[in-house]
N, C-alpha and C positions, 0 to 999 in steps of 0.2 A: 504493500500500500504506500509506503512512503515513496518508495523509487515511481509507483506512477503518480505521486503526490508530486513531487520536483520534476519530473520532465512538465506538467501539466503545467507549471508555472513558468518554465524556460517560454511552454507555447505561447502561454498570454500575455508573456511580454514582448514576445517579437511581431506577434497582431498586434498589443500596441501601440508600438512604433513605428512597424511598415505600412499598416494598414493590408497586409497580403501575404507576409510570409510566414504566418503561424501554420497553418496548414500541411505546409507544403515541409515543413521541420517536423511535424507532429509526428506522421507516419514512422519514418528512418527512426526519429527517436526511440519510437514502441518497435522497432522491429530489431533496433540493437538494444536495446537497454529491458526489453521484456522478450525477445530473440520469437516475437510473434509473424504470420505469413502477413505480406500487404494487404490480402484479402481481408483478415480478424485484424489487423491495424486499422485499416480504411474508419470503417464504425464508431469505433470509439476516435479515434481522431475529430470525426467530423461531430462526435456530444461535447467536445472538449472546446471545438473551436466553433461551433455552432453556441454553446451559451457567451463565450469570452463573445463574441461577434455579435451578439444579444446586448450585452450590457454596452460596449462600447457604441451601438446602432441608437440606444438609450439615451448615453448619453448627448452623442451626436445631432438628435431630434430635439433635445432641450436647447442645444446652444444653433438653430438652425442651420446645420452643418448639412443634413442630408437631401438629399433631392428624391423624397420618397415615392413621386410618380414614375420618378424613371428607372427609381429601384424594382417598384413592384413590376414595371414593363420585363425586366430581366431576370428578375426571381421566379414568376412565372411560365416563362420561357424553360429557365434552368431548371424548374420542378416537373417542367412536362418530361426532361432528356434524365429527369435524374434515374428513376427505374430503369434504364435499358443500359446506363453504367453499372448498377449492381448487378446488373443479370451478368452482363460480362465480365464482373470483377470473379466473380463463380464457377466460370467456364474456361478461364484462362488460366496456362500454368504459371505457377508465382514469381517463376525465372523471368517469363517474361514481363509479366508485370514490374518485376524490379528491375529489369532493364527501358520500361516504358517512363517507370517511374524517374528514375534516375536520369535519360532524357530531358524529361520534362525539366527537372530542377536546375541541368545545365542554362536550358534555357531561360530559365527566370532569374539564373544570375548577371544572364548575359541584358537579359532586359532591364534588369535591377540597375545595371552600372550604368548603362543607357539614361534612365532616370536620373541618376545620380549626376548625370551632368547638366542635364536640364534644370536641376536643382542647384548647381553649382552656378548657373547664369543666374545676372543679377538680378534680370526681368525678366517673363516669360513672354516671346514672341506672341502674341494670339492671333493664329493662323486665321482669318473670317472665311476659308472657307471649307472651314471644320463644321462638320453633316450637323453635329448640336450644339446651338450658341444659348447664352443667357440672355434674358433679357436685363439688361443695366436696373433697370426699377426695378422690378419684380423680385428677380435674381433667378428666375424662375427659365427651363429650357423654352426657347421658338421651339414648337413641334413641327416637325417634316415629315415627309416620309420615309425620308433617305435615314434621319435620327431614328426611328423606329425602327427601322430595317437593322442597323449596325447597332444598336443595343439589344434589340433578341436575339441577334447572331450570336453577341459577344454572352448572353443565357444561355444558350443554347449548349455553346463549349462549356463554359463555365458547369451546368446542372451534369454533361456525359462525364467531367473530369472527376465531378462530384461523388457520384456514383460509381465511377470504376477505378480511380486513385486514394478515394477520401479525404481530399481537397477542399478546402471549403469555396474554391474559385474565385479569391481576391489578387492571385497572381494574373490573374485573365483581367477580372475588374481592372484595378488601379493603370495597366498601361491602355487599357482602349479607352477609361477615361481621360487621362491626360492628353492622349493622341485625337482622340476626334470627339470632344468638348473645351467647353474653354472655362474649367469649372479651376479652383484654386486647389493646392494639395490638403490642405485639410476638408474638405469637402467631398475631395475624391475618396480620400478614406472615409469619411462618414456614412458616403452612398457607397461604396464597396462593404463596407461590414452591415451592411443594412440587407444586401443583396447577400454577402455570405450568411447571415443569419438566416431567411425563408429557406435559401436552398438545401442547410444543414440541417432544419428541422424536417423538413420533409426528407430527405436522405434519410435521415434518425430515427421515422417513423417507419419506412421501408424495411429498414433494417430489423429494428426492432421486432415488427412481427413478423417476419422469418425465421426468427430465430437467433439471428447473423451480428449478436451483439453481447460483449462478455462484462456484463456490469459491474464485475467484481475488479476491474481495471477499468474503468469506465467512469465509473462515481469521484474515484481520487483525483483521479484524471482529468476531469471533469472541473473538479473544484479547484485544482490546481491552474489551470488555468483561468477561472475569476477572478484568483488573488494575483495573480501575473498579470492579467489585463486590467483591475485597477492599480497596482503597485506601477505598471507602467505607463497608466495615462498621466499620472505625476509626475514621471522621469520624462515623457514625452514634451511636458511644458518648458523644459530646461534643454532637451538637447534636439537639435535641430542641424541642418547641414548636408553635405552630399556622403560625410564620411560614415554617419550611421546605414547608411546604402552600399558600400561599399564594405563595409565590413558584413553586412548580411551576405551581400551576392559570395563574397569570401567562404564563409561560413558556410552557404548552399552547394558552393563548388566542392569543397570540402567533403563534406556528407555524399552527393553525387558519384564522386570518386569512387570514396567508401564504399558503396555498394553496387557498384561495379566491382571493383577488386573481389568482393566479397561473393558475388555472383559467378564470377571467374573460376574462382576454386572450389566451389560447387559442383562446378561443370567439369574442373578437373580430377576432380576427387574417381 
């Protein structure tokens, strides 16, 4: 209980801060640190970062951070794809899924650092002919068709990674929000945890009555990162920068690695 007491908390401080990479650490964590398959990690990662992603969504709505029409456009989206990830997270062998896995996380390092420079400019350029704009008064999206279109796309992935990695799908969120809106970085994080929270509860329910859900690592888990996601919305007010991005994506590449290497000798054994 303690060991998934402290990985829980590692998760919901890095959803704190990123807005997107608690998820995507949560997994690897429970599959080295509790030596469980992706498949029985998936679930419980996604009760752990599905509540952290709850309260921070929370708070988010109090301080008008989220843009919660265009969350629920995408949580939607991502709750219709989320079932046909768990049906596949069940049919596939866990080799590959840790090599799918592992994939993935390269790439959201690779996108992390990306961001992170975007963050390191002083201003951020706003592209006008980005598919979703605010409106300046309102602060609210112009709705298009083409916005609608590229935010249930971005559900869409988001709800199948859901479902077949145990993702909570803020690593999708937060770069197609910066990319084609013109919304500010805390805000993208408020409407990315807003969207990661519908999509984990529904995933959580799926799970759950299948069977495909081990509560007895779950609940700690669980709780651990609450206390991680508010211990880090207080570190988040102090530390700021491109280098907290940069040590994530480090951090992801890291892990990445790791279970590759580790997949490797599996397959040489």
């Amino acid at each position: 209980m303690s060991i998934s007491l402290t990985l829980g908390i590692a998760v919901g401080l890095v959803l704190a801060l990123t807005g997107a990479g608690g998820g995507i650490i949560a997994v690897p964590l429970l599959v080295f640190g509790l030596h469980l398959s992706i498949a029985d990690a998936g679930p419980i990662s996604l009760l752990a970062v599905g509540m952290a992603a709850t309260l921070g969504a929370i708070l988010g709505l109090k301080a008008g951070m989220v843009r919660y029409r265009a969350a629920m456009l995408i949580a939607v989206t991502g709750v219709a794809f989320t079932p046909l990830g768990n049906w596949l997270a069940h049919h596939l062998h866990n080799q590959w899924l840790t090599i799918l896995f592992a994939s993935v996380m390269l790439f959201v390092a690779y996108r992390t650092l990306v961001q992170a420079r975007s963050i390191a400019e002083p201003e951020r350029i706003i592209d006008l002919s980005q598919p979703c704009m605010r409106d300046d008064e309102s602060g609210r999206f112009i709705w298009t068709a083409m916005c609608a279109r590229f935010l249930a796309f971005s559900g869409l992935v988001a709800g199948l990674l859901s479902g077949l990695l145990g993702v909570g799908g803020g690593f999708v969120m937060v770069p197609v929000l910066r990319r084609f809106t013109n919304l500010d970085m805390k805000s993208t994080i408020a409407t990315s945890l807003a969207v990661i929270a519908m999509v984990s509860i529904a995933s959580i329910l799926n799970s759950a009555l299948s069977g495909n859900l081990n509560w007895a690592v779950a609940i700690p888990f669980g709780i651990g990162a609450l206390l991680g996601m508010l211990s880090g919305s207080l570190i988040a007010k102090r530390v700021t920068g491109p280098y907290l991005e940069i040590g994530f994506a480090c951090l992801t590449t890291f892990i990445a690695l790791g279970m590759i290497v580790k997949i490797l000798m599996v397959i040489n054994e």
